[in-house]
C-alpha positions in Angstrom: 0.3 8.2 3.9 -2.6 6.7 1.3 -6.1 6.5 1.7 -8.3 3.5 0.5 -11.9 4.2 -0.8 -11.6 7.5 0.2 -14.6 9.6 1.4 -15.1 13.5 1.3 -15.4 13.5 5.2 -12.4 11.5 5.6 -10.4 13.7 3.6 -11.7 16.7 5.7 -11.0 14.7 8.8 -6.9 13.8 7.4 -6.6 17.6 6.6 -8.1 18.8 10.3 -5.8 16.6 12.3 -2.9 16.9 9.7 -2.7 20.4 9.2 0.7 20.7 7.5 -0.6 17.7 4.6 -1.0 18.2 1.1 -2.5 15.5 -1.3 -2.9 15.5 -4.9 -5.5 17.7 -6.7 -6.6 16.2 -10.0 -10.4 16.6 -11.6 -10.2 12.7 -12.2 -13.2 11.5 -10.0 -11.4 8.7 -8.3 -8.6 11.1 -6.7 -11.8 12.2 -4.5 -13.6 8.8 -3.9 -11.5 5.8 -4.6 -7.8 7.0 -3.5 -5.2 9.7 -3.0 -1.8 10.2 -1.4 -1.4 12.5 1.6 2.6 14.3 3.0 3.7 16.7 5.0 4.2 19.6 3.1 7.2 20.5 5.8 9.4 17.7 4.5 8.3 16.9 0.8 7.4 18.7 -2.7 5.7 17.1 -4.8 7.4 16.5 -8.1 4.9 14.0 -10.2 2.3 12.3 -9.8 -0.1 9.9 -12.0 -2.5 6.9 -12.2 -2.2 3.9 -14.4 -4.8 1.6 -15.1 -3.5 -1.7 -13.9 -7.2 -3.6 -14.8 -9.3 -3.1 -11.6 -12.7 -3.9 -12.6 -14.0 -1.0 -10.7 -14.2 2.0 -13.2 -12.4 4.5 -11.0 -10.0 2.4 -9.2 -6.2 2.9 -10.4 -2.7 2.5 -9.5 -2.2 6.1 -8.0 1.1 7.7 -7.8 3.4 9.9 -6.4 7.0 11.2 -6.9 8.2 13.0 -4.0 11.0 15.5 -3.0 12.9 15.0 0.3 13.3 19.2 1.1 16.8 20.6 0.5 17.6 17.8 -0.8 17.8 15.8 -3.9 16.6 12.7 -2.4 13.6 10.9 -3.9 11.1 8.8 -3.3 8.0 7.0 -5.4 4.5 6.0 -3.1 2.0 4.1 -4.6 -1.2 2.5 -4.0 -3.7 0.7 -5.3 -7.5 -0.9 -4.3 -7.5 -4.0 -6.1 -10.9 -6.3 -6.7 -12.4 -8.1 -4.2 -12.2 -11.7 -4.5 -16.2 -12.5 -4.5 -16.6 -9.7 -7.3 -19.8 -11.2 -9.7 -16.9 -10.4 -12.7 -14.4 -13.3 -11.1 -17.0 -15.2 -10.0 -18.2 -15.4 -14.0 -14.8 -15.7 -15.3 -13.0 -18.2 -12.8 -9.6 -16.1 -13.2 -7.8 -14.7 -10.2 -7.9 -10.4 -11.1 -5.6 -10.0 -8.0 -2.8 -12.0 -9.9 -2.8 -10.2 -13.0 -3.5 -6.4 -11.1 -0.1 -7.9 -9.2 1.9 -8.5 -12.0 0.4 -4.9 -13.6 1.7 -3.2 -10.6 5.3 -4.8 -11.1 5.4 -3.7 -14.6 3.8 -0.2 -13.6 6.8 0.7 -10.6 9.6 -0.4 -12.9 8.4 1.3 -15.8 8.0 4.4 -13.5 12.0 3.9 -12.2 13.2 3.7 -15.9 11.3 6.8 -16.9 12.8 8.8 -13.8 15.8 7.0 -14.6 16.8 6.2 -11.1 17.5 2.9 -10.3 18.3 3.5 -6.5 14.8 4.8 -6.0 13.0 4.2 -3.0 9.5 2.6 -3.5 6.8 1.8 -1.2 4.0 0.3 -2.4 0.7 -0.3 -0.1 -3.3 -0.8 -0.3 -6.1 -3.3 0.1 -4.7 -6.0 -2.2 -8.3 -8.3 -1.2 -6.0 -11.0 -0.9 -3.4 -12.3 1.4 -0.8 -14.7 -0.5 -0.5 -14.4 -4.9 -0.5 -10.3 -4.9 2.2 -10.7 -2.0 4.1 -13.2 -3.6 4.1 -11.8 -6.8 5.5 -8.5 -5.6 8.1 -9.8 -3.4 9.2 -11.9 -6.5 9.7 -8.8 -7.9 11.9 -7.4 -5.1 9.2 -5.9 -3.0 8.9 -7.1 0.5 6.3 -6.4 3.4 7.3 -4.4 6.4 6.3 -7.1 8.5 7.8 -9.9 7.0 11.0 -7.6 6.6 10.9 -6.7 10.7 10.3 -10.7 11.6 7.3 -9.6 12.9 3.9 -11.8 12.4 1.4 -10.7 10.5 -1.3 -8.8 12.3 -5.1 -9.1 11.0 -6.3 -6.1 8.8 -10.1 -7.6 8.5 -12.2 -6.9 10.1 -11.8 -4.3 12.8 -13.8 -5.3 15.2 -16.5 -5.3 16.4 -17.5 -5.1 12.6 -18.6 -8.1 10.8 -17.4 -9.5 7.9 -20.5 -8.1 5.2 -19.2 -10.3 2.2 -19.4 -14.6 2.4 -16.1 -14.7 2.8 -13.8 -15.8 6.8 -13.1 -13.1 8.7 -9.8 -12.2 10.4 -7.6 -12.6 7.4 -4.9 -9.8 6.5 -5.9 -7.9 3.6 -3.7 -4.5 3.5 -0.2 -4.4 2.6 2.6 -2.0 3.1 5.6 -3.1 0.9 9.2 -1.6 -0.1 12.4 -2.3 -2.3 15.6 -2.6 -1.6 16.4 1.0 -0.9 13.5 1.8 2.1 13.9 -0.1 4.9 11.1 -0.4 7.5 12.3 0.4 11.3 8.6 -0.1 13.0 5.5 -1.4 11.5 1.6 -2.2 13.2 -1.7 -2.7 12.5 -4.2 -0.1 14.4 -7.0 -1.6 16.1 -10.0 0.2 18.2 -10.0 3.3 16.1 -13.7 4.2 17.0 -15.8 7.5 16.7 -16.8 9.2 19.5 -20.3 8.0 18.8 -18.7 4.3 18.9 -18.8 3.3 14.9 -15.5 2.3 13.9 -14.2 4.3 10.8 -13.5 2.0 8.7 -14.1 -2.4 8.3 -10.2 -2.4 7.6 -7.5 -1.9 9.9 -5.1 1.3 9.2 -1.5 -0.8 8.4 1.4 1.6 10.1 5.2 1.7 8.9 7.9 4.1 9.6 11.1 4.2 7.3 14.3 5.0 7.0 15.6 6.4 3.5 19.0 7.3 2.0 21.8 4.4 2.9 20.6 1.8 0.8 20.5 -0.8 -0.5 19.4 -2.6 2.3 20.0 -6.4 2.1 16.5 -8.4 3.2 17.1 -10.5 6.1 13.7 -12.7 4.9 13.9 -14.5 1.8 10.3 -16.5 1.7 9.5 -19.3 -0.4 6.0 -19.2 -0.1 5.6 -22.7 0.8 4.4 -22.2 4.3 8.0 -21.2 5.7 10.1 -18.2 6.2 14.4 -18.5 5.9 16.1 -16.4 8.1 19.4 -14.8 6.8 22.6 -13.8 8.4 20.9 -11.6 11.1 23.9 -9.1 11.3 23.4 -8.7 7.9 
């Protein structure tokens, strides 16, 4: 699991209710307020991990990483995540360029410069965050071979912003999906949702976002896509029995 725009009491909170979890220690700032990686110790060793500055305007947002250990096993796989600019930020308001396209095409670059230098070209990738946008940063990446669980599962996309009954605080529609969880080739999602309600017990909901769900299934890839999406307002459905 990832967390976005993480916050000292959440991290307290993952590590009460998921005991068994470790997450990456680092003295760079942003592993403790912007983003981290969380696992279940019981089933994965962390092998690497890193962060690569994929041109977020926000100082101590990066491309966070981690290479992880299947136990008793050689298998492998790389999680990442990322936070990437909102779209009303005052920088792209000034500049008229679309940040989300080029931290998209940064990302790409990132993940298959990370697969050459582990030199393993079977390894299974998931990629997820609050991408602040809802078509180029998902077309981009599933250009490059990386697909969302839902669009994978034929499923249709679920809203991610904002969880109600919280408002919308920047001038921008509500009700839009916002957070991505994406794969290669060699992950393939078996169940994916978007959790909704997730109040306190004093009736403030945790978060303006929507926690995106996936479970996976790893180690008989490749897996052949069953979407292939154009992007032009409609979805092709291959050979189901594929």
């Amino acid at each position: 699991m990832r967390t976005r725009k993480l916050h000292p009491l959440l991290h307290d909170t993952v590590l009460e209710a998921l005991s068994t979890h470790a997450f990456v220690q680092d003295d760079f700032e942003g592993w403790q307020s912007e983003g981290n990686i969380y696992w279940d110790s019981n089933k994965f060793n962390l092998m690497q991990y890193g962060m690569i500055d994929i041109g977020i305007v926000q100082p101590l947002r990066r491309l966070w990483w981690a290479l992880l250990k299947y136990n008793n096993t050689s298998d492998q796989i790389l999680v990442a995540t990322a936070h990437y600019t909102w779209e009303g930020h005052v920088e792209e308001r000034k500049s008229d360029i679309n940040v989300r396209k080029q931290q998209a095409h940064r990302t790409v670059a990132a993940l298959h410069d990370l697969t050459a230098k582990f030199g393993n070209t079977q390894l299974p990738i998931l990629f997820m965050g609050d991408l602040n946008e809802n078509y180029h940063p998902r077309r981009i990446l599933h250009e490059a071979g990386f697909v969302d669980c839902f669009a994978e599962l034929r499923l249709p996309v679920p809203i991610t912003h904002p969880q109600r009954p919280s408002a919308p605080h920047e001038d921008i529609l509500g009700d839009v999906t916002l957070d991505w969880i994406m794969q290669n080739k060699y992950a393939r999602p078996i169940l994916a949702n978007v959790i909704k309600n997730m109040l306190s017990s004093n009736g403030y909901v945790v978060s303006d976002h929507c926690p995106v769900m996936c479970m996976y299934e790893f180690g008989t890839g490749p897996y052949s896509s069953n979407i292939i999406q154009d992007f032009s307002g409609k979805n092709i459905v291959k050979n189901l029995s594929t």
